[in-house]
C-alpha positions as CSV (number, residue, x, y, z in Angstrom):
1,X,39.7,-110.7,-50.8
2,X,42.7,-111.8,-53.0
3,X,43.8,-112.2,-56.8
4,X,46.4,-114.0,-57.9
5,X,47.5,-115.0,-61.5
6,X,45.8,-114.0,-64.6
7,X,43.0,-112.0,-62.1
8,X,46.0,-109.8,-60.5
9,X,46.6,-108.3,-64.0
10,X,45.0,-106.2,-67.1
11,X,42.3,-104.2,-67.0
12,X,40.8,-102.8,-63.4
13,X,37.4,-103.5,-63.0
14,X,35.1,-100.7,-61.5
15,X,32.4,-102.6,-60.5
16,X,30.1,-105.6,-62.3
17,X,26.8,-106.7,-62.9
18,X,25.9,-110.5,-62.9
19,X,24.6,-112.8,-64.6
20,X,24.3,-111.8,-68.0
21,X,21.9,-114.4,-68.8
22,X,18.7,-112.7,-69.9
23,X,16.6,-115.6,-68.6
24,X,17.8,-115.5,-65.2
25,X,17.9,-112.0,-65.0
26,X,14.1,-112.3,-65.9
27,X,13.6,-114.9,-63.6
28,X,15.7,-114.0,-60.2
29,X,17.4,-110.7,-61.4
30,X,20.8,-109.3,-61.0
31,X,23.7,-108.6,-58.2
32,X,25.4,-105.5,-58.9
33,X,28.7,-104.9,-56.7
34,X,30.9,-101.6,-56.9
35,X,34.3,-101.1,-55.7
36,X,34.9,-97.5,-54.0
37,X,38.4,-98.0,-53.6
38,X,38.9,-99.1,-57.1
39,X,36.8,-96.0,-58.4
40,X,38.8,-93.7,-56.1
41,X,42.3,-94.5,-57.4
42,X,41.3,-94.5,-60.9
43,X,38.9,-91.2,-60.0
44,X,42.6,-89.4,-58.6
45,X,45.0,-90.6,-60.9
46,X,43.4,-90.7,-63.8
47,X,39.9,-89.0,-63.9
48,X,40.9,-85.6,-62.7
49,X,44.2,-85.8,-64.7
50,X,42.2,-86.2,-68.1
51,X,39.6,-83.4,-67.0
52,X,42.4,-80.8,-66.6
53,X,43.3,-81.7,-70.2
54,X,40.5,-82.2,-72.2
55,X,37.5,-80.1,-71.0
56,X,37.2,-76.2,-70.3
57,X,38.4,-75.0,-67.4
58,X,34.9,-74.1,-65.8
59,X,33.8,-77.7,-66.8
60,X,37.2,-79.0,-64.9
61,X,36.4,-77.4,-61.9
62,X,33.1,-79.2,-61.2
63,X,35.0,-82.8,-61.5
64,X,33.1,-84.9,-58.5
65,X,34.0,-88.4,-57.2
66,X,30.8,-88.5,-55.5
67,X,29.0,-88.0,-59.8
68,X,31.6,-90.8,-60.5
69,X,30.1,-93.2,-58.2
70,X,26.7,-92.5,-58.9
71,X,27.8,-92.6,-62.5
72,X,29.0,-96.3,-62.4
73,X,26.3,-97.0,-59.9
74,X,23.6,-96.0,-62.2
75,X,25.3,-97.9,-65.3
76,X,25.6,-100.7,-63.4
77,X,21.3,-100.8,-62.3
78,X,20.9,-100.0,-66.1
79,X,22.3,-103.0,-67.4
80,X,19.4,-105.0,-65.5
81,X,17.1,-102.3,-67.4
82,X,15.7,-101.9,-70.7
83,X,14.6,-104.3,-73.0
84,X,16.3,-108.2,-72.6
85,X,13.7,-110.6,-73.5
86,X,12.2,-108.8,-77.2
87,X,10.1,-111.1,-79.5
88,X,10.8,-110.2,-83.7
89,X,8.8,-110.9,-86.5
90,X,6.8,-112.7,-83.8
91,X,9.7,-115.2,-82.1
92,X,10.9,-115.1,-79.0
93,X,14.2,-113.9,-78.5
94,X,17.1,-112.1,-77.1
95,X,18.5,-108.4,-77.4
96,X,22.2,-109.9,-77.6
97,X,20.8,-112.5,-80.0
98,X,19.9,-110.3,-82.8
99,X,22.4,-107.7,-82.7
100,X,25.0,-109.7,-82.4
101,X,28.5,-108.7,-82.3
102,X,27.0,-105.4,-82.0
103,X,26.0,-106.4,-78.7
104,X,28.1,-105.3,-76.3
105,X,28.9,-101.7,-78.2
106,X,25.3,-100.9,-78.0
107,X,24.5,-102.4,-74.6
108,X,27.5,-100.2,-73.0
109,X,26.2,-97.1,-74.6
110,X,23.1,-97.7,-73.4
111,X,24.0,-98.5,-69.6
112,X,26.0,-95.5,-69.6
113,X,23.1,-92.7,-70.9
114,X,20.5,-94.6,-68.9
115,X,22.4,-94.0,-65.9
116,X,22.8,-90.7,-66.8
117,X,19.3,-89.7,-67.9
118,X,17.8,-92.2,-64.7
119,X,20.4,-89.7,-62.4
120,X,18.8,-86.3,-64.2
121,X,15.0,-88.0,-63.5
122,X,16.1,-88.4,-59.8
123,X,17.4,-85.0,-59.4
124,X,14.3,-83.8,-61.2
125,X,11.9,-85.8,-58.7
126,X,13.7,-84.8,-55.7
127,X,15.5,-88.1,-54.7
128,X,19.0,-87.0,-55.0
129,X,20.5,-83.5,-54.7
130,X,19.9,-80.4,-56.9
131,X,24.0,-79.9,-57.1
132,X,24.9,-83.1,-58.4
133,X,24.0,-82.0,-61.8
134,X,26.5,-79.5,-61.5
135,X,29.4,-82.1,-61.1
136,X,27.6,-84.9,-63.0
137,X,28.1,-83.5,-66.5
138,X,31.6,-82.5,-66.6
139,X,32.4,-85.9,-64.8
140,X,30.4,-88.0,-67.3
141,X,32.2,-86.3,-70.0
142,X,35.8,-86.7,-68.3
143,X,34.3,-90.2,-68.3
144,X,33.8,-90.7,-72.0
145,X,37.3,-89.7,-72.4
146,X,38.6,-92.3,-70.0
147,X,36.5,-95.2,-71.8
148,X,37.5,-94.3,-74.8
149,X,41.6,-95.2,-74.4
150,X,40.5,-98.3,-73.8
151,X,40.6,-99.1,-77.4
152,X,38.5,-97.1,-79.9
153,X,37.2,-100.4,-81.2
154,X,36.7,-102.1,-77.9
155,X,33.1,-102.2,-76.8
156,X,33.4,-99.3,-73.9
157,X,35.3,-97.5,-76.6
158,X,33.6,-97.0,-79.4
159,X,30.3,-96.8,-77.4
160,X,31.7,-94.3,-75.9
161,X,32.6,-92.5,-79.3
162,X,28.9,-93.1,-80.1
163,X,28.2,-90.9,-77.4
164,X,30.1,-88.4,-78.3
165,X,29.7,-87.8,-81.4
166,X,25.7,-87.9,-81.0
167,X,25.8,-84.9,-78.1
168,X,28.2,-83.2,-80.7
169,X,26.0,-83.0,-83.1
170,X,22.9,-81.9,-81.2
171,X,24.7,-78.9,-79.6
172,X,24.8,-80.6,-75.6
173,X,28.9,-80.3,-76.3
174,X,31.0,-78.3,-78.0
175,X,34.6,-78.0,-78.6
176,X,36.6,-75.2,-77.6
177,X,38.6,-72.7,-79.8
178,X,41.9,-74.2,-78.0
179,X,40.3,-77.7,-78.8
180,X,38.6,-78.7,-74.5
181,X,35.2,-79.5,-74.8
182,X,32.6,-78.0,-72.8
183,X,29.1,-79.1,-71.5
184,X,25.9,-76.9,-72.6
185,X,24.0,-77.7,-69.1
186,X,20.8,-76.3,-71.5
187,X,20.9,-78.9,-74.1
188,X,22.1,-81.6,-72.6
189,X,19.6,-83.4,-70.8
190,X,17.4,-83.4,-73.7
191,X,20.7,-84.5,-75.6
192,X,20.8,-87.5,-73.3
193,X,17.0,-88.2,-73.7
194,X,17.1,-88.5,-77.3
195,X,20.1,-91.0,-77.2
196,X,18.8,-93.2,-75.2
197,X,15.2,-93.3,-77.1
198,X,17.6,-94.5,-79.9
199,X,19.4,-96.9,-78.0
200,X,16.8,-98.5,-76.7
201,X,14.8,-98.2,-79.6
202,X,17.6,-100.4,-81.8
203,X,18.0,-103.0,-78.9
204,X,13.7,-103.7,-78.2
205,X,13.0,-104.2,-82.1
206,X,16.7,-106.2,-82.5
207,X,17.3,-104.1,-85.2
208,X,20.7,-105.0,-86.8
209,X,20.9,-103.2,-89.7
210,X,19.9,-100.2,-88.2
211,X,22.4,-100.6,-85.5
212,X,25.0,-100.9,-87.8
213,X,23.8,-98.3,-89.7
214,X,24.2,-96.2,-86.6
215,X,27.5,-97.0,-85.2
216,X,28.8,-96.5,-89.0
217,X,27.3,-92.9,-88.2
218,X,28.4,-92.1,-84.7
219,X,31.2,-94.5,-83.9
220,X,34.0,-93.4,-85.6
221,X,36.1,-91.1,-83.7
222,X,36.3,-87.9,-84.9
223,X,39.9,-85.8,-85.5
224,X,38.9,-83.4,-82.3
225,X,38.6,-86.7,-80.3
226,X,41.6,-88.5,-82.0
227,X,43.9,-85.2,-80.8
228,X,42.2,-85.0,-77.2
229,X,42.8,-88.6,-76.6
230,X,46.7,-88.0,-78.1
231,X,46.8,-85.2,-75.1
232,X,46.9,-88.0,-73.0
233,X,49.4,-90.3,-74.1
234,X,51.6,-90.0,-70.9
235,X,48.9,-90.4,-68.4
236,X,48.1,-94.1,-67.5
237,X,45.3,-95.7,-68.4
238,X,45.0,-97.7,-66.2
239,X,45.9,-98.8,-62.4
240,X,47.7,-101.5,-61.1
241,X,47.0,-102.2,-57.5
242,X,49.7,-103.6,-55.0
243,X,48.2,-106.2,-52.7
244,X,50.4,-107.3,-49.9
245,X,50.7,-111.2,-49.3
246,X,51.4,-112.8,-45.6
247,X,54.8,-113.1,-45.7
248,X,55.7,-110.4,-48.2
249,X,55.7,-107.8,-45.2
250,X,59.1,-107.4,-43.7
251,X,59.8,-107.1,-40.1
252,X,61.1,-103.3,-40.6
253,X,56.9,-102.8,-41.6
């Protein structure tokens, strides 16, 4: 598979999910594709890069690509989750409908702690490994630092700030006397749980105002976040793949 043009440049994708058309998705559901390749050589040279700067050296040491994939895997399956079609004040309607511009902020968030908490409930049951929860956590924090330089006001980013801030302030992360941010494994499952009640909560009554009212509170970045993410300023934030063309190969190759 090829890109050329304005496809061959900007932003990287990780992997989508397709269509975004709540009535179809109701009707025939969604594709979801994921590109390991793509995830690997942002995981490398970017992913482990950021963890050795931002979190706590213990927290560091349990970066996983294998969390990574899962990670976007299970954001991925969670945007055909949770509510779509919602009726309000007894219409029939959509969640992107009501919340508007808030939209995508709140719909990122959301596929990003479901597919957190929907890993943690498989762990739990038995359906996937015991030790991934060791390397899931620091890698889904390393993650929220990544998401985040992709603009602070950019729907990934201030989701992601959302995030943070929320686990911040009920004690699943703390930051460091040297400013790294570290994981408490014993809070933050429930941490997760209770986000995503809220998140999902805001999106199945199409509450505006109340999603507002909590980005206002949780998505403005904070001055611990501001001088991790300036910690990073000479890494890239992005990749830029090289795809050889037929005839771009010389004969020395």
């Amino acid at each position: 598979v090829s890109a050329g043009g304005d496809t061959r440049a900007g932003v990287q994708t990780v992997a989508f999910n397709l269509p975004n058309d709540e009535r179809v998705r109701e009707a025939k559901g969604s594709k979801k594709v994921l590109l390991r390749n793509v995830m690997k050589a942002k995981y490398d040279r970017i992913l482990q890069p950021i963890a050795e700067r931002t979190l706590a050296a213990e927290d560091a040491s349990r970066l996983s690509f294998e969390a990574f994939f899962d990670e976007v895997l299970h954001h991925e399956l969670s945007h055909g989750l949770g509510p779509g079609l919602i009726e309000v004040d007894g219409r029939p309607t959509e969640v992107r409908l009501e919340l508007k511009d808030l939209y995508s902020t709140m719909e990122e968030a959301k596929a990003d702690v479901m597919g957190v908490y929907n890993i943690l409930a498989l762990i739990e049951e038995g359906e996937m490994a015991t030790q991934l929860r060791e390397t899931l956590e620091p890698t889904y924090l390393a993650g929220l630092f990544r998401s985040a330089r992709f603009g602070l006001d950019e729907a990934h980013g201030q989701g992601t700030v959302a995030q943070f801030n929320y686990l911040l302030e009920k004690g699943a992360l703390e930051v460091k006397e040297d400013g790294r941010f570290h994981v408490l494994s014993e809070r933050f499952p429930e941490g997760i749980r209770s986000l995503l009640g809220e998140l999902l909560m805001l999106q199945a009554t199409g509450d505006y105002a109340g999603t507002a009212a909590f980005l206002e509170r949780y998505g403005k970045a904070t001055p611990e976040l501001r001088g991790a993410i300036e910690r990073l300023a000479d890494l890239p934030v992005d990749i830029r793949p090289i795809y050889v063309q037929e005839g771009e190969i010389s004969q020395s190759d």
